[in-house]
C-alpha positions as CSV (number, residue, x, y, z in Angstrom):
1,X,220.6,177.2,315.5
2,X,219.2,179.0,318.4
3,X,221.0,182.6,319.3
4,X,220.8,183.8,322.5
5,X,221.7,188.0,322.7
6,X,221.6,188.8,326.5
7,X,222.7,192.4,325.9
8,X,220.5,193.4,322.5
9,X,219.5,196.4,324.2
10,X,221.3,198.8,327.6
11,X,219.2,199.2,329.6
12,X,218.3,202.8,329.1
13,X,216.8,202.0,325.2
14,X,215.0,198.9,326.6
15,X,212.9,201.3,329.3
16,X,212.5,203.5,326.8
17,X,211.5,201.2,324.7
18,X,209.3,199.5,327.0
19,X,207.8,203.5,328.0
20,X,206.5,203.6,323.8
21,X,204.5,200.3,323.6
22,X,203.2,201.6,327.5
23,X,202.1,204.6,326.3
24,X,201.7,203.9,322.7
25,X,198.4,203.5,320.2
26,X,198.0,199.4,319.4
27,X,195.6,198.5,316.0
28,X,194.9,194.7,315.8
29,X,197.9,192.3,315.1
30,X,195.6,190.8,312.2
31,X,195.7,193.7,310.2
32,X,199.1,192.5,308.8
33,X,197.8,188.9,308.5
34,X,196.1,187.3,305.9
35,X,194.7,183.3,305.1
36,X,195.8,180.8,308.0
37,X,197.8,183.7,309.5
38,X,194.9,185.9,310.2
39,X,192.8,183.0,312.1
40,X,195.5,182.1,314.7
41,X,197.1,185.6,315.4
42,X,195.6,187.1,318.6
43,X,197.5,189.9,319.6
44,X,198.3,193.9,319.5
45,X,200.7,195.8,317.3
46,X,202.2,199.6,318.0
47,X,200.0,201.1,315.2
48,X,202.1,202.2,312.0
49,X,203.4,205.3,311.0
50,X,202.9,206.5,314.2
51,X,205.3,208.5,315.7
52,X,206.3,206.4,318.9
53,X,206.8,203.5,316.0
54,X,209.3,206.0,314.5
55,X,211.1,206.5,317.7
56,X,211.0,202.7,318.6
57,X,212.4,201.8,315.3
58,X,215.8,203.8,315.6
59,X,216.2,202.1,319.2
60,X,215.7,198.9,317.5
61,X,218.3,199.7,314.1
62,X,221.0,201.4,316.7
63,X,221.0,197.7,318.5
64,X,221.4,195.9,315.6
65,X,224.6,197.7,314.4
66,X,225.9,198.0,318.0
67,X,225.8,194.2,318.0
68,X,229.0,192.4,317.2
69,X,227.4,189.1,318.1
70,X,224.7,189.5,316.0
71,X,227.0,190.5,313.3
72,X,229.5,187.2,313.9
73,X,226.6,184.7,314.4
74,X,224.3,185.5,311.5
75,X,226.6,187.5,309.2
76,X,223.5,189.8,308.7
77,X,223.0,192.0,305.9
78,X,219.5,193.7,306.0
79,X,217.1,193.7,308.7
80,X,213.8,194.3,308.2
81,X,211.3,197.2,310.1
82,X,210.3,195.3,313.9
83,X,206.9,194.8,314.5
84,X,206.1,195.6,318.3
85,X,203.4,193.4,319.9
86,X,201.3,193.1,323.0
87,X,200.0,190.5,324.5
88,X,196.9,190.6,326.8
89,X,195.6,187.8,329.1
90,X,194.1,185.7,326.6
91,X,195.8,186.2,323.8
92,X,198.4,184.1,321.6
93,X,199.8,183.2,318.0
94,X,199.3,180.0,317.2
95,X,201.4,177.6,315.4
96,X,203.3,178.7,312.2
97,X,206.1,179.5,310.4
98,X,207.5,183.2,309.0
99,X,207.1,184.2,305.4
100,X,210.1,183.5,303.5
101,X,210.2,187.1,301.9
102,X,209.0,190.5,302.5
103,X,208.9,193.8,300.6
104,X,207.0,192.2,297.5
105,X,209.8,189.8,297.5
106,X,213.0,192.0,297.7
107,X,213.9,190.6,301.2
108,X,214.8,187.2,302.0
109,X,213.9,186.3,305.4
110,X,216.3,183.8,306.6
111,X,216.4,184.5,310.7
112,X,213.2,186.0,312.9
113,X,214.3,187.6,316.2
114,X,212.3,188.2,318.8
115,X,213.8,191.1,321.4
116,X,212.1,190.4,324.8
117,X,210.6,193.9,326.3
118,X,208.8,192.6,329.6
119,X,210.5,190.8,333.2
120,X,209.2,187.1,333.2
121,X,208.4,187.6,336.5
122,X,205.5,190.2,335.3
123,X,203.8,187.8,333.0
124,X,202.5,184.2,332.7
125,X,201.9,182.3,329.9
126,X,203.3,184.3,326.7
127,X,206.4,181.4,326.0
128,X,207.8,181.8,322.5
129,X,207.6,177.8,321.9
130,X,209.7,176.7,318.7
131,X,208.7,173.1,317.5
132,X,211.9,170.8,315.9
133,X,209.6,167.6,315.5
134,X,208.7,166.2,318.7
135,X,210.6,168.4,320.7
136,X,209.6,171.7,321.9
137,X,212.2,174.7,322.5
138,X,210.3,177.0,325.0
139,X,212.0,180.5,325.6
140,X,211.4,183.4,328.0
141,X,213.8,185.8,328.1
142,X,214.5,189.3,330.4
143,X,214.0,192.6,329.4
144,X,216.4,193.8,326.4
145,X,217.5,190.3,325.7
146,X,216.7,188.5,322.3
147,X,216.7,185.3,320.6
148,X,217.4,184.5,317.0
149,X,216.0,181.7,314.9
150,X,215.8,180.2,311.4
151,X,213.0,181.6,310.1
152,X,211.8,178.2,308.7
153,X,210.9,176.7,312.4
154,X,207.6,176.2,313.4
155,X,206.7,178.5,316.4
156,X,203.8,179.7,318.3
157,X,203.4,182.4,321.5
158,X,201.3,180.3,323.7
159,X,198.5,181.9,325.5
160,X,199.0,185.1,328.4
161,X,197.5,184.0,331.1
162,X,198.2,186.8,333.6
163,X,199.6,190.3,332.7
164,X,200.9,191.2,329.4
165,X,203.5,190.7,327.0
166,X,206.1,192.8,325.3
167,X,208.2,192.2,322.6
168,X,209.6,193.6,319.3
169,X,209.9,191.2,316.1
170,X,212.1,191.3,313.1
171,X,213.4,189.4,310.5
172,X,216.9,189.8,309.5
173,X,218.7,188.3,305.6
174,X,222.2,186.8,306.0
175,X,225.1,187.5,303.0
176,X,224.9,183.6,303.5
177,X,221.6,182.3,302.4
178,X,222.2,178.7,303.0
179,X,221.4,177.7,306.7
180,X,224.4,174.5,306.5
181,X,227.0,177.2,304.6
182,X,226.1,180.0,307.5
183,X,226.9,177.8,310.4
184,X,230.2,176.6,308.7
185,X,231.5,179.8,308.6
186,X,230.4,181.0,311.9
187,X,231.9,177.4,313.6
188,X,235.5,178.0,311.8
189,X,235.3,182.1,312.4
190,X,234.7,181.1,316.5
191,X,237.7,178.3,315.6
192,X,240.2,181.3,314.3
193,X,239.0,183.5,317.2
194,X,239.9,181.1,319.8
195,X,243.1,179.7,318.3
196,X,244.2,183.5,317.7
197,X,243.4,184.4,321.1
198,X,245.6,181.4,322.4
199,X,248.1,180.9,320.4
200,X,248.7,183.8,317.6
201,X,251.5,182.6,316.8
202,X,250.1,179.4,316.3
203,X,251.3,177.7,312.3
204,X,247.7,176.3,311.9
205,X,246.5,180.0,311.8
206,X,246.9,181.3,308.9
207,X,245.3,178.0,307.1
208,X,242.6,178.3,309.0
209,X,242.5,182.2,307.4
210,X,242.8,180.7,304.4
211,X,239.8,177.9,304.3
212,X,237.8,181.0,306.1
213,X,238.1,183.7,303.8
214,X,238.1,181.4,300.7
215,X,234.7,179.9,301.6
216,X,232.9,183.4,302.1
217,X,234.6,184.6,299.0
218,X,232.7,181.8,297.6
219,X,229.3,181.7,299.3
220,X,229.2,185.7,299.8
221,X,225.9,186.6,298.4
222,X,226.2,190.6,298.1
């Protein structure tokens, strides 16, 4: 399941934001790469432990818990410090897939999300391209908006070919771990929302309650 967040970030955090990685210190993306990772990753990262990566971060974690849709869609229980990368004409990240942990193992990594920090119109090239099989999922989104995805697709950032490319990365872990269980909830949740909206009155409610609350009693990973 593809997530679309049009409103991840007002406008005010996403120009100041977007003033951080202008104005900010960028090391070499492949400095937190290593094996395949390391040969197809061509890009620029907000060095760490800087201060405007401190500053960027708390724009970043205020989003997050501002955003009910986030919340409702990916039930999400840890998210994990963004990355903040540039991309130059030339540069890319070619195909691969997310590690499925991070912090020596502690954090499970079940959904990447990409906030978008630069107008379309400013840059070409730079697509986030997400490969199910044969068919390609390419996305491009404004300024402030964000995308969220399984972290077990296949993706790539194809090439910049004019201007450059902004855009902060994360990786969030779910209370639900399994993919299959996390949509099932989130389909009958949007069901009860709608029918409650409707109908509250409605006999078929409180069932629907029921089946809801039982299954994340059961699946609930805390």
């Amino acid at each position: 399941m593809i997530i679309r967040i049009p409103d991840m970030l007002q406008r005010h955090e996403a120009e100041v934001l977007r003033g951080l990685l202008l104005n900010g210190a960028f090391e070499d993306g492949r400095t937190t790469a290593s094996g395949q990772a390391a040969l197809i990753k061509n890009n620029l990262q907000l060095a760490r432990g800087s201060e405007a990566r401190k500053q960027a971060d708390q724009i970043v974690r205020d989003a997050v818990a501002r955003s009910q849709k986030l919340r409702d869609k990916t039930l999400v229980k840890m998210v994990a410090p963004p990355t903040y990368n540039r991309y130059d004409i030339g540069m890319e990240y070619g195909d691969h897939v997310d590690a499925p942990s991070l912090n020596d193992g502690r954090f499970r990594a079940d959904l990447s999300m990409t906030i978008f920090l630069t107008d379309p119109a400013d840059y070409d090239g730079g697509d986030l391209v997400m490969n199910h099989g044969d068919v390609e999922t390419r996305i491009k989104y404004g300024v402030g908006e964000a995308v969220v995805y399984p972290t077990t697709v296949r993706h790539h950032v194809a090439p910049v070919t004019r201007g450059s490319r902004l855009a902060a990365v994360t990786w969030l872990q779910s209370y639900i771990g399994d993919p299959l269980q996390r949509q099932i909830l989130v389909d009958l949740s949007d069901a009860k929302n709608q029918l409650e909206a409707r109908q509250p009155d409605a006999p078929e409610l409180t069932t629907l309650k029921n089946a809801l609350f039982n299954l994340l009693r059961a699946w609930w990973q805390p």
